[in-house]
N, C-alpha and C positions, 0 to 999 in steps of 0.2 A: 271540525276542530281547526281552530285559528292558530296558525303558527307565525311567530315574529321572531327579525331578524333586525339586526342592526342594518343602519343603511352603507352603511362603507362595506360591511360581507354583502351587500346583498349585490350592493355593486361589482365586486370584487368578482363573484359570481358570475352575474350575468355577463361580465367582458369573458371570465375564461369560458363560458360557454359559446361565446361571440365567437374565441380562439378554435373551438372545436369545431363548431360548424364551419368557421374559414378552410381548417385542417379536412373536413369534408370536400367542401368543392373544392380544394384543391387536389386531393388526393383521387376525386372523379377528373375533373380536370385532366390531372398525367394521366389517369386510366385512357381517358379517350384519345389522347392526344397520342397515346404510348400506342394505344390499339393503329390509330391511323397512320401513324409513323410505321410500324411495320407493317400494313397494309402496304403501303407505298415502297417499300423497301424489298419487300415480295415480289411487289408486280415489276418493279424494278429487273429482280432478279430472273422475273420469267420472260420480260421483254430480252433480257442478256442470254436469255435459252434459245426463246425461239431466233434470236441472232445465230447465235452460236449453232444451231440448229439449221438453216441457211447454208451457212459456212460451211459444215461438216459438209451440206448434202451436194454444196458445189463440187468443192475438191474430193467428195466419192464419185460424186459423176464423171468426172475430168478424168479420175485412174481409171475407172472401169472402160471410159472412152478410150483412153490411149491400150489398156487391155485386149479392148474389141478388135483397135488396129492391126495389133500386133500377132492377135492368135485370129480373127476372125469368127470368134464363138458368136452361135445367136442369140444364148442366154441372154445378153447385152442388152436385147431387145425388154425382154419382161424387167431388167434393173432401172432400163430407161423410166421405161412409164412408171414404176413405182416409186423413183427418187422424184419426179415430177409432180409425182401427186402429195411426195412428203411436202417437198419444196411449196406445193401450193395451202397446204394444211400450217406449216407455218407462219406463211404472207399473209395466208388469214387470218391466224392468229395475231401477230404486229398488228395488222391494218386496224383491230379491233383496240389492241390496247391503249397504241401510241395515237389514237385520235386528236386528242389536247395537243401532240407535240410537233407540229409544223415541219420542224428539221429533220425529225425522223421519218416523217413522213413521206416529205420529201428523198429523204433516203430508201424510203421504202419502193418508192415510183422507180429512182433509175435502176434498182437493184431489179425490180417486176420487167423493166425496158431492156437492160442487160440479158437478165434473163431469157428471154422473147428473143433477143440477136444469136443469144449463145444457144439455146435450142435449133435456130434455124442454122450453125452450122454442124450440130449432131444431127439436124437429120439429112443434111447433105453429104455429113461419115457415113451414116449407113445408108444413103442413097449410093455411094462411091462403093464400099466395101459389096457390093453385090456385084457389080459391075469389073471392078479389078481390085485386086489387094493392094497392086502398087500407085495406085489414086489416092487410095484412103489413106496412107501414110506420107503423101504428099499433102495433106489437109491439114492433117492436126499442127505441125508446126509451123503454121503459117501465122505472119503477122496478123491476121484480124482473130484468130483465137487467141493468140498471146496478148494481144490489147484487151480482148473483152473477158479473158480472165485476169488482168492483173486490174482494169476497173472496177471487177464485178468485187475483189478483194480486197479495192481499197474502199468503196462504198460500205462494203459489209465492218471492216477493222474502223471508216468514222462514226459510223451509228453503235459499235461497243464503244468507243470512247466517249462517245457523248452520255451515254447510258450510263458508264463507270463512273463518268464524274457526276450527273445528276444523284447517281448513287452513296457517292462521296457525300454529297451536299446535306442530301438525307439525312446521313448516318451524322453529319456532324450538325445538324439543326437537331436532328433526336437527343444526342450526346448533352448537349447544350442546355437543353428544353428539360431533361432530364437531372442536368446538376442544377437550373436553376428553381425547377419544381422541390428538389432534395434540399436544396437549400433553406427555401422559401420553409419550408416543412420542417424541419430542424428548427427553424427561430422560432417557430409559430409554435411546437411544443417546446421548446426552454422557456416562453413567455408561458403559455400555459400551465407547465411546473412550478414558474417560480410566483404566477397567483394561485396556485392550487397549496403550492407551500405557506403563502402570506395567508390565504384562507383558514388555510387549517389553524395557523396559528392563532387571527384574529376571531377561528369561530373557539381556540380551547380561552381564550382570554375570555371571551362574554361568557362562556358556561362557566368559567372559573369567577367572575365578577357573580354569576346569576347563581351559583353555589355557595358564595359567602352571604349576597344577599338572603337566598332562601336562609342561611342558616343562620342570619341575624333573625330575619321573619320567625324564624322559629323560638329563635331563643325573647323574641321580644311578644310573641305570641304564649309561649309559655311562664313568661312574667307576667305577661295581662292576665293567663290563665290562675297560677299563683294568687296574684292580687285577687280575682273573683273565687276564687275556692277559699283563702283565707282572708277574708276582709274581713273586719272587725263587725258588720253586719251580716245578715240574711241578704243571699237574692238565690231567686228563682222564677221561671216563667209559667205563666199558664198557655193553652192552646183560648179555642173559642168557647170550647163546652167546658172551661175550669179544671181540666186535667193538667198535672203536675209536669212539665215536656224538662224543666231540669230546675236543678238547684245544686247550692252550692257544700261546698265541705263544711263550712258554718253553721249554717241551717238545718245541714244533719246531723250534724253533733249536737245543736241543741234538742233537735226531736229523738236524738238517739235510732234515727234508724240506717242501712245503710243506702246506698244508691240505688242498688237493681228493688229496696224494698218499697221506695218512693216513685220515681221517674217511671214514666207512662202508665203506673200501678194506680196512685192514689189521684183521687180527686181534692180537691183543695178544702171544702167542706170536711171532709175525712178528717183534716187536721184541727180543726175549729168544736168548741165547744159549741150545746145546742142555739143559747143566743149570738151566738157572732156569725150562725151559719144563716140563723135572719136576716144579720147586719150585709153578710155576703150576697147572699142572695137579692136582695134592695138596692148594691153600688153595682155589682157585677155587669148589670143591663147599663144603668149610665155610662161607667167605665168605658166599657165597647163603644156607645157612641161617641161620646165629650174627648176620648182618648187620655185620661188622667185620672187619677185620683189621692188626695194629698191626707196624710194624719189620720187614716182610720185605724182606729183600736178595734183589736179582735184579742179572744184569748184561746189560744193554742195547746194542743195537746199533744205530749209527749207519749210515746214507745209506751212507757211504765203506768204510763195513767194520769201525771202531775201534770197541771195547767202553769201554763205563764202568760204574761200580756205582752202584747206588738202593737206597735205602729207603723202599717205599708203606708210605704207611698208606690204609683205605679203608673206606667207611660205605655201606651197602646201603641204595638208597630202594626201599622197596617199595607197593603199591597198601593199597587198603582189605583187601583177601581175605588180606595178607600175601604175594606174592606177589612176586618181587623184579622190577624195573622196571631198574634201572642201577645203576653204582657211581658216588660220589663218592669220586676218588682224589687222595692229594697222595702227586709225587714227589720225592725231596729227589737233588741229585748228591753222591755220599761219596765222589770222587775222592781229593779231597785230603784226607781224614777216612784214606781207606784208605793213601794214600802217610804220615800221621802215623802212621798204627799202625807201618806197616813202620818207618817210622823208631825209632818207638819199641822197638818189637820187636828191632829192631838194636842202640839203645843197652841194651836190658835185655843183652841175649846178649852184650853187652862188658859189661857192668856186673857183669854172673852168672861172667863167665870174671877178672876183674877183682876180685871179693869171693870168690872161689876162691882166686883167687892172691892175695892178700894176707893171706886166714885162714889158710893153707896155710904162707905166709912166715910171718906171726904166732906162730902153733902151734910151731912148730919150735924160735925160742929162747924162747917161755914155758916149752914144758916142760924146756929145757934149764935155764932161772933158774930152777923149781921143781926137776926133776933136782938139782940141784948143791946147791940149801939146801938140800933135804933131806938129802942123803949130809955136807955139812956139820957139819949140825945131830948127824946120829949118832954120828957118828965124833968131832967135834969138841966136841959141845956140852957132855959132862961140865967139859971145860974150859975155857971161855970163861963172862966172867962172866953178869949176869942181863941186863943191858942189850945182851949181843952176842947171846943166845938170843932177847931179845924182835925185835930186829930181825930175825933168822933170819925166825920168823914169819910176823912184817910183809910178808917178801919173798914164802914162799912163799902168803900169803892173796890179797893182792894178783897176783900170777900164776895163783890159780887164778880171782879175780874176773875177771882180764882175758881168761881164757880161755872163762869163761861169757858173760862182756859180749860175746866175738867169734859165739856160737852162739848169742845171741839175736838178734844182728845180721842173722845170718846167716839164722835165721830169719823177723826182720821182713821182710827183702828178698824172700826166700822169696815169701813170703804174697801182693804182689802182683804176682808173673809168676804165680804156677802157676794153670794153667786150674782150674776148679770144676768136680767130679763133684757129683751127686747123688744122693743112697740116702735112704730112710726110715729113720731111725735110731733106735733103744730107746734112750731117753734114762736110762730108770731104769737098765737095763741098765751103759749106758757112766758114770755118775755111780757107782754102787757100785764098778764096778771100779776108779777113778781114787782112789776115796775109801780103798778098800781100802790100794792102791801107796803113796799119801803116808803115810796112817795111819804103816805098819809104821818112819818114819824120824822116827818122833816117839815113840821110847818114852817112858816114865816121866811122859808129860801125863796129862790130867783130860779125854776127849775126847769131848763127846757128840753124834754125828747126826742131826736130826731131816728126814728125806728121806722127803715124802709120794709122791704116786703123781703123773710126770711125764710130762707129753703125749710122744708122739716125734715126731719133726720129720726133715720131706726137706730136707738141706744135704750138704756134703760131711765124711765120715765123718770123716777127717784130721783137717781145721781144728777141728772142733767139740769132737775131743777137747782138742785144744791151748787151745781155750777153758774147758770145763769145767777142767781139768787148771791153768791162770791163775789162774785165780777160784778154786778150791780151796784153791792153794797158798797163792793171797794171804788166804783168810781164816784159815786155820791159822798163817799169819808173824804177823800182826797181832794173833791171839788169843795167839800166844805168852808173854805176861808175864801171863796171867790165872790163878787155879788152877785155873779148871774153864772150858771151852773148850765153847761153845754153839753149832753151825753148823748152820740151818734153810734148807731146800730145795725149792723147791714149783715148781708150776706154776697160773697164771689166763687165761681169756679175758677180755683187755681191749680195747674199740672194734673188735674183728672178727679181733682176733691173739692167739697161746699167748704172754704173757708170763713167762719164765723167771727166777726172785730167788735170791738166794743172801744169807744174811742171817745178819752173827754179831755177838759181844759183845766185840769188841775196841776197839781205842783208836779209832775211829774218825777223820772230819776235818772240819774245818772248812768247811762250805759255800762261802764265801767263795773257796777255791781250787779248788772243783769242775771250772771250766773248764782246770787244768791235770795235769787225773788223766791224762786219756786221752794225753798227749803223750809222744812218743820223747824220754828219761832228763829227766822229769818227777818227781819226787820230794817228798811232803809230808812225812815225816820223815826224819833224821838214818840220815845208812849206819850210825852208829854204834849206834843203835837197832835199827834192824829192817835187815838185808843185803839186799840186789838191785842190779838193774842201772836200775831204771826203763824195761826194756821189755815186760815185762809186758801190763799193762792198755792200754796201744798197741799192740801186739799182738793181745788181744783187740777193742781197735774197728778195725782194720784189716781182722779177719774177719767182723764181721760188716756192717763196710760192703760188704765185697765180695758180701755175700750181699744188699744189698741192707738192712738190719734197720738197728737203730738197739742202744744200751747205754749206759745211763744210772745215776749213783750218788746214794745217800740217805745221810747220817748227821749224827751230832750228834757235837760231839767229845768222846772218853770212854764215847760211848754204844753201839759198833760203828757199823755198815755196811751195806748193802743195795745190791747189786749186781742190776738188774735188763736184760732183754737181750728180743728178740722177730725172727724173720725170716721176712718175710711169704713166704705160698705160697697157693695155692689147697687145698693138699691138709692145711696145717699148721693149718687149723679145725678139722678130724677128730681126735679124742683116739680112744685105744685105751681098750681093755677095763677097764686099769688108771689108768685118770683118774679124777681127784674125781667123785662122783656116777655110775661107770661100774659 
């Protein structure tokens, strides 16, 4: 488990633990120093024993001598050798300790040399006291005992003073060593406390920040969660094997079941009528590899029995290996999507039986008002003047206009019921041919086509001729009044699509009214100039919305026209053998 800390706690830390372990060696530190200060303060004190110890055994010796003189006991004898032997169990004791100390050492020699003088006049007392009493008492107070005991006592009184003060020094380097260790100690934990207090504080601030954070995460966690339980759509996920791993409050409301009846229970097929568990079964392997699947319709079955229709779309997560893990699914309900189509569907299928029967009625006395002028016109028209022939005319032009206005109509309606095939079509192919048919009804022009080598394209075979076949005728109408008639023909990859142009030298139009090319009986010039109906080029952007494409026009007026057109496919990148650069 990974734990994070901000870096100013973590620093803050790490110095007061810096504070501790200082607080450590210092506190071994005094220990040792404390231990060897009274070591030294000890040995001090037993070098001032075994002095003092000296001392005592002079001045018992020197009573018991003047003792001996006085009564002549032989006791004296066994006191002698035993203070001697203390006497030397001390000296040995100093000599051992005060080795480092020169001066005492030295003090230890004359006191061992006094010594040695002052024994050889005790044993001249008790060489004397055998011999006479009043010898012996002629001895003791003699000048060379009174000198070498009042040296022997002042050697012994400089070596305590030197000792005492050494001991002093001690005690006051301890004393010292000890306030400034306590010292040292004392600031080292008030600095410690007072990061241990900032600490605390700036570790309640980051869980206080990292508490409000969690509880926005929550609350923003439980809005997202919200938004996915009530979205106005279906989502839920599958595993690998199409079991159900979750879904939303949505989507079980519309199946009526509840959570524990769905989730990890049902398999996805479960929910699917017999054909869409086909339709599943056929994307479900793609899905997993391609990682998507966009617009399929499946029809769903509820709790109670009733069907409805959807359309998932759905996005594969997979691991680091690629490896698919679940689907992210959104369901949409097309209930009422599917009851508008039929509606629709129904009004088209009256509209279709409806634009039948009215071209049908139409048709009948057109050709009858054509019929009749013309038999008119023949029979009668040697005799009737110029102005009764010119109206003749008039009638049957206008009848034959209204009769083409009705089959273009009839056409435009056409275009958006009829379902779309699709075929790969030879465009060069079908543009020669088209180009061929119009040509032959245009004799006596200047006609020249320049038609490069054009992609072919998957649409539906029909409409695209009715496009080409649009576009053709309208650049051939419009070059009409020129003497030499230039119609160029290409095909380019533009932004990832086969752009189709069509491009001549006629009268072209004014930009300005671009936006009313494409409209049903839209017209930028005079019937009286160039003939149609104005369903034409509505016509052609009719088909190729339906294909999904777009068609758009260029020109200058006077200067022609550029009609250009495009309809996306996956396969419509692909040029043939006869394309530019093939």
């Amino acid at each position: 488990m990974r734990v994070y800390f901000e870096r100013r706690i973590l620093v803050g830390f790490i110095v007061a633990f810096a504070i501790l372990a200082l607080l450590g060696v210092y506190t071994y530190r005094y220990d040792r120093e404390s231990r060897v200060t009274t070591m030294l303060v000890a040995h001090t004190n037993e070098v001032l024993y075994h002095i003092e110890q000296l001392n005592s055994t002079a001045l018992r010796l020197e009573k018991e001598l003047h003792e001996f003189a006085l009564t002549g006991d032989t006791a004296f004898h066994s006191i002698y050798r035993n203070e001697l032997l203390t006497a030397a169990h001390h000296a040995s004791m100093l000599a051992k300790m005060i080795g480092d100390n020169p001066a005492q050492l030295s003090g230890l020699d004359s006191i061992r040399l006094l010594g040695r003088q002052k024994v050889g006049i005790i044993k001249k007392v008790i060489a004397a006291g055998t011999v006479s009493p009043a010898a012996l008492r002629t001895l003791l107070p003699s000048e060379e005992n009174t000198r070498l005991s009042d040296l022997l006592a002042g050697v012994i009184a400089r070596m305590k003073d030197r000792e005492k003060i050494l001991l002093q020094h001690r005690a006051e380097a301890s004393r010292e060593s000890e306030s400034k260790t306590m010292n040292t100690f004392m600031l080292l934990q008030f600095a410690s406390a007072i990061l241990l207090i900032l600490g605390f504080f700036a570790i309640n601030f980051s869980f206080r920040k990292r508490m409000l954070a969690e509880q926005s995460l929550q609350e923003a966690s439980a809005e997202v969660r919200d938004l996915y339980n009530n979205a106005p759509c279906g989502y839920h996920s599958l595993d690998h094997q199409g079991m159900i791993t979750e879904m939303n409050h949505t989507g079980l409301q519309w199946l009526g079941y509840t959570r524990d009846e769905i989730v990890n229970v049902k398999h996805f097929t479960e929910l699917l009528t017999p054909q869409s568990q086909g339709v599943f079964q056929n994307t479900f392997p793609l899905f997993k590899e391609q990682g998507y699947v966009n617009n399929v319709e499946f029809d769903m079955i509820r709790k109670n029995g009733e069907t409805f229709p959807v359309i998932v779309n759905a996005a594969a997560m997979k691991n680091e290996n690629g490896e698919f893990i679940r689907s992210r699914t959104t369901v949409f309900d097309i209930t009422e999507r599917k009851k508008a189509e039929e509606k629709v569907k129904l009004l088209n299928n009256e509209m279709e039986a409806f634009t039948y029967s009215v071209s049908h009625d139409l048709r009948a006395p057109l050709r009858s008002i054509d019929g009749y002028a013309r038999i008119l016109k023949e029979d009668f028209g040697p005799g009737m003047d110029k102005e009764a022939n010119r109206l003749m005319d008039v009638v049957m032009r206008n009848a034959r206009r209204m009769g083409k206005l009705i089959d273009d109509m009839l056409d435009f309606s056409r275009v958006g019921r009829k379902d779309l095939s699709s075929n790969r079509i030879d465009v060069d192919a079908m543009v020669d041919s088209i180009r061929r048919e119009l040509v032959e009804h245009e004799k006596g022009r200047d006609i020249r086509f320049d038609i490069r080598p054009l992609a072919s394209v998957e649409a539906d075979n029909n409409l695209m001729r009715q496009v080409w076949t649009n576009l053709i005728s309208n650049a051939l109408k419009y070059t009409s009044k020129n003497l030499l008639t230039e119609i160029t023909i290409d095909s380019r990859q533009e932004n990832g699509h086969v752009v189709y142009s069509i491009r001549d030298n006629g009268v072209g139009f004014d930009m300005k009214y671009a936006s009313k090319l494409f409209g049903v009986f839209q017209r930028l010039h005079k019937i009286e100039e160039f003939d149609g109906t104005g369903v034409g080029l509505a016509l052609v952007h009719r088909i190729i919305s339906r294909h999904g494409g777009k068609v758009w026009a260029e020109s200058e007026l006077n200067k022609g026209a550029t009609f250009s057109f495009y309809i996306p496919s996956e396969t419509n990148n692909v040029r043939h053998d006869k394309q530019i650069g093939g």
